[in-house]
mmCIF file of the N, C-alpha and C atoms, coordinates in Angstrom:
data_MODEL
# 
_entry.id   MODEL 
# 
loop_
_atom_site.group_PDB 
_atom_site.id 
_atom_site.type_symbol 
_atom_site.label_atom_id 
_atom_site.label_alt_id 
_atom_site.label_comp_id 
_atom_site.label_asym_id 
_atom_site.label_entity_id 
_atom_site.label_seq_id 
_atom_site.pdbx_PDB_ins_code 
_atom_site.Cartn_x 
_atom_site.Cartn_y 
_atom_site.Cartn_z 
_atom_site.occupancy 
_atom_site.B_iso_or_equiv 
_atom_site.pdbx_formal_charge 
_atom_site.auth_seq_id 
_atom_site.auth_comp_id 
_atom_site.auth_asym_id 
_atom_site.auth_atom_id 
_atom_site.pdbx_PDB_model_num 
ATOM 1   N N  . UNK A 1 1  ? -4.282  -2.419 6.261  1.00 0.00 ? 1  UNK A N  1 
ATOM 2   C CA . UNK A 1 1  ? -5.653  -2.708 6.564  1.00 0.00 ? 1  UNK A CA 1 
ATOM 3   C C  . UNK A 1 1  ? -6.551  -2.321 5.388  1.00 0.00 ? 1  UNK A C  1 
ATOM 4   N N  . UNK A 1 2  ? -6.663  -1.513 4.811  1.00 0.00 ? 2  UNK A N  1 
ATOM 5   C CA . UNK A 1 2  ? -7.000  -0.655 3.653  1.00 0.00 ? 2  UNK A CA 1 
ATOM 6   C C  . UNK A 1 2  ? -7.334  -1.677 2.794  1.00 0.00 ? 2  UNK A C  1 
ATOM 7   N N  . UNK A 1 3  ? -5.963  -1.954 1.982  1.00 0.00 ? 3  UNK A N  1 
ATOM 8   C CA . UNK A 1 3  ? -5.671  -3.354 1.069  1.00 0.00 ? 3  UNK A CA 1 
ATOM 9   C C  . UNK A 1 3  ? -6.532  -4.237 1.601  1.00 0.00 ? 3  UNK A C  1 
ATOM 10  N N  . UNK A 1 4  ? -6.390  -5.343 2.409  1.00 0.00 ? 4  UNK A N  1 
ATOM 11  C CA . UNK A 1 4  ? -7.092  -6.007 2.978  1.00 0.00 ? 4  UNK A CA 1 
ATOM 12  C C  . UNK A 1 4  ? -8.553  -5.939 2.687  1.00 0.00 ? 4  UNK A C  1 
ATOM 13  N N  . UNK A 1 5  ? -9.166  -5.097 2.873  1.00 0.00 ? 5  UNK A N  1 
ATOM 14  C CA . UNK A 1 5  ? -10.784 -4.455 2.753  1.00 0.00 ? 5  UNK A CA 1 
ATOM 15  C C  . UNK A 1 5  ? -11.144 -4.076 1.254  1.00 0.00 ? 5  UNK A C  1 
ATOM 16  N N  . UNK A 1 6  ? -10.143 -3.875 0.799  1.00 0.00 ? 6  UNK A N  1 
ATOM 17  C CA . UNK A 1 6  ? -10.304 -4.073 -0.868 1.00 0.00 ? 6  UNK A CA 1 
ATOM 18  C C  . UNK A 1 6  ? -10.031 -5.521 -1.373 1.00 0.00 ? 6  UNK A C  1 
ATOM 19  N N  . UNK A 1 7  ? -9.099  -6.272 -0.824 1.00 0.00 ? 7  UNK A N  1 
ATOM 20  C CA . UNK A 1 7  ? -9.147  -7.722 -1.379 1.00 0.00 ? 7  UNK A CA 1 
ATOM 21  C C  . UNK A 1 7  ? -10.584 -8.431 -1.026 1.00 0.00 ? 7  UNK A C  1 
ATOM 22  N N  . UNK A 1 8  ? -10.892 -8.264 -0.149 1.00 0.00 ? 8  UNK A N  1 
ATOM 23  C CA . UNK A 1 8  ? -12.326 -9.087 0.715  1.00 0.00 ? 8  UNK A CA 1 
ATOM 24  C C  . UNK A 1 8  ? -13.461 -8.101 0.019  1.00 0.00 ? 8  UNK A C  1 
ATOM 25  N N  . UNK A 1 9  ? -13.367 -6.791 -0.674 1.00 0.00 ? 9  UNK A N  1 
ATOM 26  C CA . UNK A 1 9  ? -14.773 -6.267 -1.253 1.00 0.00 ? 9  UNK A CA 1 
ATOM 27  C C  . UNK A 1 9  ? -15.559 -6.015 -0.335 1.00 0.00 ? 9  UNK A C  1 
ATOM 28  N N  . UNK A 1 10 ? -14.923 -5.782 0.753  1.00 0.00 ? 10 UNK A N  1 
ATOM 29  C CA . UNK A 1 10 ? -15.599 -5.040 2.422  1.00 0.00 ? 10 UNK A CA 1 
ATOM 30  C C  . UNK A 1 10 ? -15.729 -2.995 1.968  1.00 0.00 ? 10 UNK A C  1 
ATOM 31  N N  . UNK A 1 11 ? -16.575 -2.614 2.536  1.00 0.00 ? 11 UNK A N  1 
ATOM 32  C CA . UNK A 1 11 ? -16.486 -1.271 2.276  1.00 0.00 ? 11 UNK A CA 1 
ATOM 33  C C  . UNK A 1 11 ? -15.987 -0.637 3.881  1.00 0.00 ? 11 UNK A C  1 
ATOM 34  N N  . UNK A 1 12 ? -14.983 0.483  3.220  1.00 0.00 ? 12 UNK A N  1 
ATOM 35  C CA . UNK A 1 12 ? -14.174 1.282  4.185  1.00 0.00 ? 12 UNK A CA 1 
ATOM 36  C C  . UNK A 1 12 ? -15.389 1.818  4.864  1.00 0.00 ? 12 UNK A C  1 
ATOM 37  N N  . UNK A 1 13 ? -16.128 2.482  4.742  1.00 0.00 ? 13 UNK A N  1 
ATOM 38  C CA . UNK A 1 13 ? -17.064 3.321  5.421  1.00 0.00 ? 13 UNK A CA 1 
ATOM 39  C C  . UNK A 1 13 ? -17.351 2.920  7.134  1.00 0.00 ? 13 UNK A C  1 
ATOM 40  N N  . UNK A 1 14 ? -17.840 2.000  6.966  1.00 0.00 ? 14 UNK A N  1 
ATOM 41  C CA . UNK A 1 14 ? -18.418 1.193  8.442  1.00 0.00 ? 14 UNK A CA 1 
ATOM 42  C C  . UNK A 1 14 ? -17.292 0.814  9.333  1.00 0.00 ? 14 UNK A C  1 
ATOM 43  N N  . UNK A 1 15 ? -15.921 0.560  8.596  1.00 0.00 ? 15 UNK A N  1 
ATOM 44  C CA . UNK A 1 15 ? -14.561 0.462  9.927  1.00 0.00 ? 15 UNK A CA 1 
ATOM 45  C C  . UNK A 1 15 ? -13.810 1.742  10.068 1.00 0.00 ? 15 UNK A C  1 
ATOM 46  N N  . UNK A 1 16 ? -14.092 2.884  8.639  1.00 0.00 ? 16 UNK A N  1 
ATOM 47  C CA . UNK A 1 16 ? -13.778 3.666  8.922  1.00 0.00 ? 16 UNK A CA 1 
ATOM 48  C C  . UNK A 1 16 ? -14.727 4.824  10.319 1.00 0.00 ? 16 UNK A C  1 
ATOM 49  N N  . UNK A 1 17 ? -16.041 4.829  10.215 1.00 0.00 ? 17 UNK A N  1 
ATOM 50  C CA . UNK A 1 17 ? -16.612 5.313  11.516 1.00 0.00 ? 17 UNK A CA 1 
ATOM 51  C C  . UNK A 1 17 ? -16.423 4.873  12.470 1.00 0.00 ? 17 UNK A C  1 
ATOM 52  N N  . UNK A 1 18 ? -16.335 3.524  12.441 1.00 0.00 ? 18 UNK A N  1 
ATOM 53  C CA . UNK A 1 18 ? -15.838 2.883  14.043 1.00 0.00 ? 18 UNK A CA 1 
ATOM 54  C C  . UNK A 1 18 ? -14.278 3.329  14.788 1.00 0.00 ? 18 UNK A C  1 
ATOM 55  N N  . UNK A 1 19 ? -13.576 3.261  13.751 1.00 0.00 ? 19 UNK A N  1 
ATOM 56  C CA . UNK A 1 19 ? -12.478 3.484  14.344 1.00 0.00 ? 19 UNK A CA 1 
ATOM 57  C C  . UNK A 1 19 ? -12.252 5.211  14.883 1.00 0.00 ? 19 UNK A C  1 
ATOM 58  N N  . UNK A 1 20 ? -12.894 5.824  14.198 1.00 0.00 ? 20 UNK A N  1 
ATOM 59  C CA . UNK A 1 20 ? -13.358 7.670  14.326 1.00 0.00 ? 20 UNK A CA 1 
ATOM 60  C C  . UNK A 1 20 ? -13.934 7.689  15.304 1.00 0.00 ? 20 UNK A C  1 
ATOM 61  N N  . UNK A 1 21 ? -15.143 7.064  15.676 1.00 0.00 ? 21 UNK A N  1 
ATOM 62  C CA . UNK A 1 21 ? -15.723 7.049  16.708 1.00 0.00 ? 21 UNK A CA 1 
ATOM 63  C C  . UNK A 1 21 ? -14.924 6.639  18.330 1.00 0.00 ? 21 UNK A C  1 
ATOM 64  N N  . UNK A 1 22 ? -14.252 5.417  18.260 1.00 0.00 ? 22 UNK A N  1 
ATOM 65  C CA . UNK A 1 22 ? -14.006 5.067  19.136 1.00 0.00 ? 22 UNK A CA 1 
ATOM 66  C C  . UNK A 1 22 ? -12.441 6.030  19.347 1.00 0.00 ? 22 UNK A C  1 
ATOM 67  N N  . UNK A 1 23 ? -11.961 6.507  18.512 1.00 0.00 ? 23 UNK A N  1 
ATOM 68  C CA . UNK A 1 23 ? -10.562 7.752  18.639 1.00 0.00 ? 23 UNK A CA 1 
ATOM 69  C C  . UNK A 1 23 ? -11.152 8.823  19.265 1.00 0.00 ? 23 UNK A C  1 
ATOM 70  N N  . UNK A 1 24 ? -12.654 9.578  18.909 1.00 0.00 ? 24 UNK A N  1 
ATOM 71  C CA . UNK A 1 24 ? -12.733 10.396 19.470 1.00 0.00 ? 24 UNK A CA 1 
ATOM 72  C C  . UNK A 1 24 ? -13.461 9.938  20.820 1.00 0.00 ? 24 UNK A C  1 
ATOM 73  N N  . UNK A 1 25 ? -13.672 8.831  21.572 1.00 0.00 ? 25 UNK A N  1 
ATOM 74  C CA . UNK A 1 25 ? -14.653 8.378  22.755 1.00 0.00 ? 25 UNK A CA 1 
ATOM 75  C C  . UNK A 1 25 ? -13.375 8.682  23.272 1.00 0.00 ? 25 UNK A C  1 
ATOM 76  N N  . UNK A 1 26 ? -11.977 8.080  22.914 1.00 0.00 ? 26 UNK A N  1 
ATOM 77  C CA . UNK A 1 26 ? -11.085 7.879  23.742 1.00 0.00 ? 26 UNK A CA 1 
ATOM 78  C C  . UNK A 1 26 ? -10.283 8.990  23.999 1.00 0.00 ? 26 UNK A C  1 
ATOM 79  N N  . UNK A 1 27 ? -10.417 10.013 23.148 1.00 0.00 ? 27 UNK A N  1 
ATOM 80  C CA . UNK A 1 27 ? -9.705  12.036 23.396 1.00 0.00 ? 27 UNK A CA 1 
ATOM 81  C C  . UNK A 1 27 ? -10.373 12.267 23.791 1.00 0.00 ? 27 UNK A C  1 
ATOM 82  N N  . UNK A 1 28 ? -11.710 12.045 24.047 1.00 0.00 ? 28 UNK A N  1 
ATOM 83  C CA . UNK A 1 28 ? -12.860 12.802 24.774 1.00 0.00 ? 28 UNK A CA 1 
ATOM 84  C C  . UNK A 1 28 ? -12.056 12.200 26.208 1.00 0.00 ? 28 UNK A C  1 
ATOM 85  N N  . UNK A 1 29 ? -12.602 11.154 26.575 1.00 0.00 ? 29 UNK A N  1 
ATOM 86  C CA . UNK A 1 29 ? -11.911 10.629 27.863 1.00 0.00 ? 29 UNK A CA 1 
ATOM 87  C C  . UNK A 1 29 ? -10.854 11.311 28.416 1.00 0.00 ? 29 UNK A C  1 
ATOM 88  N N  . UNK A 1 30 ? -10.000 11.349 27.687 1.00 0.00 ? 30 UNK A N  1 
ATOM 89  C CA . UNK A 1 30 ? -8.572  11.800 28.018 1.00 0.00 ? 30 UNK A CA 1 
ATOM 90  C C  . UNK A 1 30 ? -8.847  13.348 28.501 1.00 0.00 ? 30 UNK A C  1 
ATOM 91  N N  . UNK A 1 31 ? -9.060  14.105 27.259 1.00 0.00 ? 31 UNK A N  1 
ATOM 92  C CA . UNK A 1 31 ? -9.312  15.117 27.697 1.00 0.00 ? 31 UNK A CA 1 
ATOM 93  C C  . UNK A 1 31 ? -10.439 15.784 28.534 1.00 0.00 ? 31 UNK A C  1 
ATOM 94  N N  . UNK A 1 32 ? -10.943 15.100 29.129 1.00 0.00 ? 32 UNK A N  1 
ATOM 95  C CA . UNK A 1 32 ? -11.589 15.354 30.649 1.00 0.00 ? 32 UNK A CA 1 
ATOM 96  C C  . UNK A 1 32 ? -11.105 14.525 31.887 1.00 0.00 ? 32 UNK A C  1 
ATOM 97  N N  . UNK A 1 33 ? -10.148 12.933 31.642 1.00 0.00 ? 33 UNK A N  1 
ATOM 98  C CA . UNK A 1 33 ? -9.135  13.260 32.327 1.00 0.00 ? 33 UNK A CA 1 
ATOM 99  C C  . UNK A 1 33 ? -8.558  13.924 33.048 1.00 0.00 ? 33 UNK A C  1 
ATOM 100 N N  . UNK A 1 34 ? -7.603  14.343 32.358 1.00 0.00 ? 34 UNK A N  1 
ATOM 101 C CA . UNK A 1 34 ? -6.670  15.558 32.105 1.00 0.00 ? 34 UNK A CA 1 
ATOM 102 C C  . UNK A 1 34 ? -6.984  16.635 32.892 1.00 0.00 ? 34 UNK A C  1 
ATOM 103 N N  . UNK A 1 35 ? -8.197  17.605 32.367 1.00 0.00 ? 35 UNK A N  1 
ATOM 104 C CA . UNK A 1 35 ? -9.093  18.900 33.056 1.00 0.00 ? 35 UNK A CA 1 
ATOM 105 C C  . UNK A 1 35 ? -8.905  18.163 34.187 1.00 0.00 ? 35 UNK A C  1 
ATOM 106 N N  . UNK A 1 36 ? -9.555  17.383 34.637 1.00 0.00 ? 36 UNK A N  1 
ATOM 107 C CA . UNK A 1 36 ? -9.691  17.015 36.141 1.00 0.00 ? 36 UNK A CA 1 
ATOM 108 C C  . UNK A 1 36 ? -8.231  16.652 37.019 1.00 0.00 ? 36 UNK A C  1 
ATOM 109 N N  . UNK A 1 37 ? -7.549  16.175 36.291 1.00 0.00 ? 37 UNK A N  1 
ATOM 110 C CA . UNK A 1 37 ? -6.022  15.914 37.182 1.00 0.00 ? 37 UNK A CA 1 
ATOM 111 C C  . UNK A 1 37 ? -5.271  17.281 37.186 1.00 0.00 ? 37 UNK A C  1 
ATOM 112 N N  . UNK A 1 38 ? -5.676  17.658 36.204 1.00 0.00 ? 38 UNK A N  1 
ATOM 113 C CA . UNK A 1 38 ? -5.128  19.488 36.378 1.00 0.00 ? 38 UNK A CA 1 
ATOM 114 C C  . UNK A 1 38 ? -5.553  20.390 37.202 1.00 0.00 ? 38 UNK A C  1 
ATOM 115 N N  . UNK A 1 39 ? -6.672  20.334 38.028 1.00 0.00 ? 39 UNK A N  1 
ATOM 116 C CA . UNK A 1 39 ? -7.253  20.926 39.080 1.00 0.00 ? 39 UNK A CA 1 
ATOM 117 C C  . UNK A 1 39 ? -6.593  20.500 40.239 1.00 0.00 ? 39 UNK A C  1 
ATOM 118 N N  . UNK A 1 40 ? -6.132  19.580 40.493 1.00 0.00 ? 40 UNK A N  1 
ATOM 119 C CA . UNK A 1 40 ? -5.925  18.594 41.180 1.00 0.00 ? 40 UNK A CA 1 
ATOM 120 C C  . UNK A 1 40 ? -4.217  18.911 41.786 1.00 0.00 ? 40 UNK A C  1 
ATOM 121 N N  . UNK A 1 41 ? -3.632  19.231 40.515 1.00 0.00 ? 41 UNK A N  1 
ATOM 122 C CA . UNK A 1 41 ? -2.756  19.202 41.206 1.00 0.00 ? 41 UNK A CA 1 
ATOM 123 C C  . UNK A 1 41 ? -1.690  20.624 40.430 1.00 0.00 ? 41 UNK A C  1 
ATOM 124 N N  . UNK A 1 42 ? -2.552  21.656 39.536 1.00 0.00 ? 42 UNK A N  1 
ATOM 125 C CA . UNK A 1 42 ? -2.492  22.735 39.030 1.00 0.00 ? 42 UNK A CA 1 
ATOM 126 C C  . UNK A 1 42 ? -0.858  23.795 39.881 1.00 0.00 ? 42 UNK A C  1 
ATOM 127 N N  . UNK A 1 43 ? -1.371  23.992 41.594 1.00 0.00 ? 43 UNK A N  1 
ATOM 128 C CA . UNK A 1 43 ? -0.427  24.605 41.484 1.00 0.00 ? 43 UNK A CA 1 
ATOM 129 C C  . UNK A 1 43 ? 0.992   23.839 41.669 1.00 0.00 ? 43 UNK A C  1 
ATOM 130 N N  . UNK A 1 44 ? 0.917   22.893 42.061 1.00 0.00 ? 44 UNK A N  1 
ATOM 131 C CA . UNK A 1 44 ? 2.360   21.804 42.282 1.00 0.00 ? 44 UNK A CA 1 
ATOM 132 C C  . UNK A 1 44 ? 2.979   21.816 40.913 1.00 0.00 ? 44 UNK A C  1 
ATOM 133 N N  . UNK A 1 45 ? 2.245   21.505 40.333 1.00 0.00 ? 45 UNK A N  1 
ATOM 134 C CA . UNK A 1 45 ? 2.943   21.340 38.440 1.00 0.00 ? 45 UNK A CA 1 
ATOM 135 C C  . UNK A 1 45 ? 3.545   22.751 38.142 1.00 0.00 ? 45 UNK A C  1 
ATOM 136 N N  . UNK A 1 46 ? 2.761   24.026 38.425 1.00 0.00 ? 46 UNK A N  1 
ATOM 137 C CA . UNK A 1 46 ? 3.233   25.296 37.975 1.00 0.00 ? 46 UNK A CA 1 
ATOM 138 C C  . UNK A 1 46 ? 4.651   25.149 38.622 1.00 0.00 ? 46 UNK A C  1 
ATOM 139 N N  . UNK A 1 47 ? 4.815   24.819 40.093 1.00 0.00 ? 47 UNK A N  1 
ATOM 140 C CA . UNK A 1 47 ? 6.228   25.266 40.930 1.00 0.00 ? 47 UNK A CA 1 
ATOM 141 C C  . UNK A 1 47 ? 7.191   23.854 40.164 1.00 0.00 ? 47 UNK A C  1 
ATOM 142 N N  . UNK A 1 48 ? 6.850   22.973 40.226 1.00 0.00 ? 48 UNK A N  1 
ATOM 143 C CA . UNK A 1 48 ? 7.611   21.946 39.152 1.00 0.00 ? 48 UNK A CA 1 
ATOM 144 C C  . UNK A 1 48 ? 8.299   22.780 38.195 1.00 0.00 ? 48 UNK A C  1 
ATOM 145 N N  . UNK A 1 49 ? 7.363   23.315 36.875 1.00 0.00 ? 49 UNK A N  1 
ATOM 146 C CA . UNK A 1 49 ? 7.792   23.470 36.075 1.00 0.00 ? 49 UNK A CA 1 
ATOM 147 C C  . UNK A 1 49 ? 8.536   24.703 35.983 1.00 0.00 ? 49 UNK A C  1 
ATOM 148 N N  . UNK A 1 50 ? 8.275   25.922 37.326 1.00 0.00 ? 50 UNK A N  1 
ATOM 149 C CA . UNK A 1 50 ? 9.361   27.278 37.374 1.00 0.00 ? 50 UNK A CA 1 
ATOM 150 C C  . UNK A 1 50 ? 10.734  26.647 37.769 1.00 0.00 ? 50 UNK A C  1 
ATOM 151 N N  . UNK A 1 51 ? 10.503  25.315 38.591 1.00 0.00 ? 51 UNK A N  1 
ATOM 152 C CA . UNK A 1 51 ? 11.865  25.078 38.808 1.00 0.00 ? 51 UNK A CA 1 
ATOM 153 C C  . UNK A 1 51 ? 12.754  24.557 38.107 1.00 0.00 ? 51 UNK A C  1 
ATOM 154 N N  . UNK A 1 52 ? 12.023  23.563 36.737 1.00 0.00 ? 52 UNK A N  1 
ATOM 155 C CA . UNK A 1 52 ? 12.795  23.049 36.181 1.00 0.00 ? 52 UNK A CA 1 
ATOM 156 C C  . UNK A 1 52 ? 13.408  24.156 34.751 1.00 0.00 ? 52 UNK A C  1 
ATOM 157 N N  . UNK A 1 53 ? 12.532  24.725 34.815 1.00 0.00 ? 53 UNK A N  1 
ATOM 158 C CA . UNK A 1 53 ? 12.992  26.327 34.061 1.00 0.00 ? 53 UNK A CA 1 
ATOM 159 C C  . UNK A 1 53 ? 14.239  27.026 35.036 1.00 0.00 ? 53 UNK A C  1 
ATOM 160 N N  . UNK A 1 54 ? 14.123  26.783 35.800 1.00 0.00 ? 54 UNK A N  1 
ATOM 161 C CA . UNK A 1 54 ? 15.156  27.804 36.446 1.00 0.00 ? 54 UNK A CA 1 
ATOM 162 C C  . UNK A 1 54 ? 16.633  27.216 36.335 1.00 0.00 ? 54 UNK A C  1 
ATOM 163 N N  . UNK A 1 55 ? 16.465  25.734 36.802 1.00 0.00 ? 55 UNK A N  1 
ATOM 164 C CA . UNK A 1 55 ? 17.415  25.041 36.620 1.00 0.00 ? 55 UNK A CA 1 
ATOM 165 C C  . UNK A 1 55 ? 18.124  24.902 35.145 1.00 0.00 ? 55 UNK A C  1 
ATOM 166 N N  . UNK A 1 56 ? 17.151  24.299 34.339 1.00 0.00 ? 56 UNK A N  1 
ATOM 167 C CA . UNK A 1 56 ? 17.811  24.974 32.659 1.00 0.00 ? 56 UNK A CA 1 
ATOM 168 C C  . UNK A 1 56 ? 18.713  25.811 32.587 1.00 0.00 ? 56 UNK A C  1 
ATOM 169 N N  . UNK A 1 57 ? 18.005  26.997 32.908 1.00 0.00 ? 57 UNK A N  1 
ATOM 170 C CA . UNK A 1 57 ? 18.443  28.405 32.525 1.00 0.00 ? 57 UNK A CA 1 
ATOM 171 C C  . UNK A 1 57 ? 19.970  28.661 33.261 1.00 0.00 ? 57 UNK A C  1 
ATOM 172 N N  . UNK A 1 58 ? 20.069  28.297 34.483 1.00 0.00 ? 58 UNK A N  1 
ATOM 173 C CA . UNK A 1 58 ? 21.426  28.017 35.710 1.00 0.00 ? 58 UNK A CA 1 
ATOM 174 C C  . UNK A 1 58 ? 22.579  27.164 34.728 1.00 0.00 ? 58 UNK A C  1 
ATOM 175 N N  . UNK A 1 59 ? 22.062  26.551 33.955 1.00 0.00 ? 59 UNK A N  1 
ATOM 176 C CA . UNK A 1 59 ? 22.272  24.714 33.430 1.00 0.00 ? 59 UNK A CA 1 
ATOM 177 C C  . UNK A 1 59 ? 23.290  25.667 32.260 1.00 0.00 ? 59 UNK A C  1 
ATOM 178 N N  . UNK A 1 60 ? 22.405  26.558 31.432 1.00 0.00 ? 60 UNK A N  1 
ATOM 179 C CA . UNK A 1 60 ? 22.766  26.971 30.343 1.00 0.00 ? 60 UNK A CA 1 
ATOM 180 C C  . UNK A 1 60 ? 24.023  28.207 30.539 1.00 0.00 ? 60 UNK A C  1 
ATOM 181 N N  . UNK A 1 61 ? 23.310  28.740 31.960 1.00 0.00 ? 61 UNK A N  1 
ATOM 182 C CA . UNK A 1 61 ? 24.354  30.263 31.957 1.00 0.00 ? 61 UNK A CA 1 
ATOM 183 C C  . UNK A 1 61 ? 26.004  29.380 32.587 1.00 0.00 ? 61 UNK A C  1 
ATOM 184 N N  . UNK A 1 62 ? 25.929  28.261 33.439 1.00 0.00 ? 62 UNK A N  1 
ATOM 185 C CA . UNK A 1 62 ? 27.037  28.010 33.744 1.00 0.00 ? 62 UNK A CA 1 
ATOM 186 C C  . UNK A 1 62 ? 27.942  27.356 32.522 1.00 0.00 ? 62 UNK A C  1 
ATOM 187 N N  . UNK A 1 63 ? 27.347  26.605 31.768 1.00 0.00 ? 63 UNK A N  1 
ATOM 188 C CA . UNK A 1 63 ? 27.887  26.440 30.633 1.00 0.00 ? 63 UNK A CA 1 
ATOM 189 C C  . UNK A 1 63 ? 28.211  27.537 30.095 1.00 0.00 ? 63 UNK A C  1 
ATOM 190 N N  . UNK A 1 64 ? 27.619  28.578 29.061 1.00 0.00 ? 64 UNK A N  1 
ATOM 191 C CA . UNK A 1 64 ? 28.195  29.495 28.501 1.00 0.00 ? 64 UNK A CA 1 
ATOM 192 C C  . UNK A 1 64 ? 29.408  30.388 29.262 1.00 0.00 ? 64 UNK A C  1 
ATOM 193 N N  . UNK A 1 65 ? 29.951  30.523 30.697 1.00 0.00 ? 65 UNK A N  1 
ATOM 194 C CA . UNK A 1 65 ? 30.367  30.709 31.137 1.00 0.00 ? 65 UNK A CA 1 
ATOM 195 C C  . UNK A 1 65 ? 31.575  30.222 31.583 1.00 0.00 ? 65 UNK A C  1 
ATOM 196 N N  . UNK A 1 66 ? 31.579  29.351 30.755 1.00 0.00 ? 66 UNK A N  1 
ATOM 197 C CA . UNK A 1 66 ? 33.187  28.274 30.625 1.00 0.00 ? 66 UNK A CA 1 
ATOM 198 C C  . UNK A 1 66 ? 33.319  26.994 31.924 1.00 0.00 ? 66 UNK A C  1 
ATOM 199 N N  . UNK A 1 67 ? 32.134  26.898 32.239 1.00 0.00 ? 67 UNK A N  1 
ATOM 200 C CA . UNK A 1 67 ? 31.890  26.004 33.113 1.00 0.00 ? 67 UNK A CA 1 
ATOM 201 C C  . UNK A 1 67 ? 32.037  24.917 32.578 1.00 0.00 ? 67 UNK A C  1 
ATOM 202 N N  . UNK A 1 68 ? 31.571  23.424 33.645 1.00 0.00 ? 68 UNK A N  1 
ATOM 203 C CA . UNK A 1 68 ? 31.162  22.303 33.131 1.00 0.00 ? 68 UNK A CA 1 
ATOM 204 C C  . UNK A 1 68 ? 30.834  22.072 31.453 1.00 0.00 ? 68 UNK A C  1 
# 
């Protein structure tokens, strides 16, 4: 794209803010998103993720243990 804007004698400046602009409209979004689906469903995800830790950890000790 760069190239391009140098063959045509277009200046970077004006697609470069747009595209900055509209990256950060769209992390902004996201990340208030996000905050909000995390309230939402905060403690379910915590017990999700102790379990899938636990399971790992089960995953790993039966292996080292000459298991599976």
């Amino acid at each position: 794209m760069g190239l391009s804007f140098s063959i045509l004698n277009h200046g970077i400046w004006g697609p470069a803010a747009l595209i900055g602009g509209v990256t950060f409209g769209v992390c902004l979004t996201g990340f208030e998103f996000g905050r909000r689906i995390g309230r939402l469903f905060e403690r379910g995800a915590r017990m999700l993720g102790g379990f899938i830790l636990i399971g790992i950890g089960v995953k790993i000790l039966i292996e080292h243990l000459g298991g599976a």
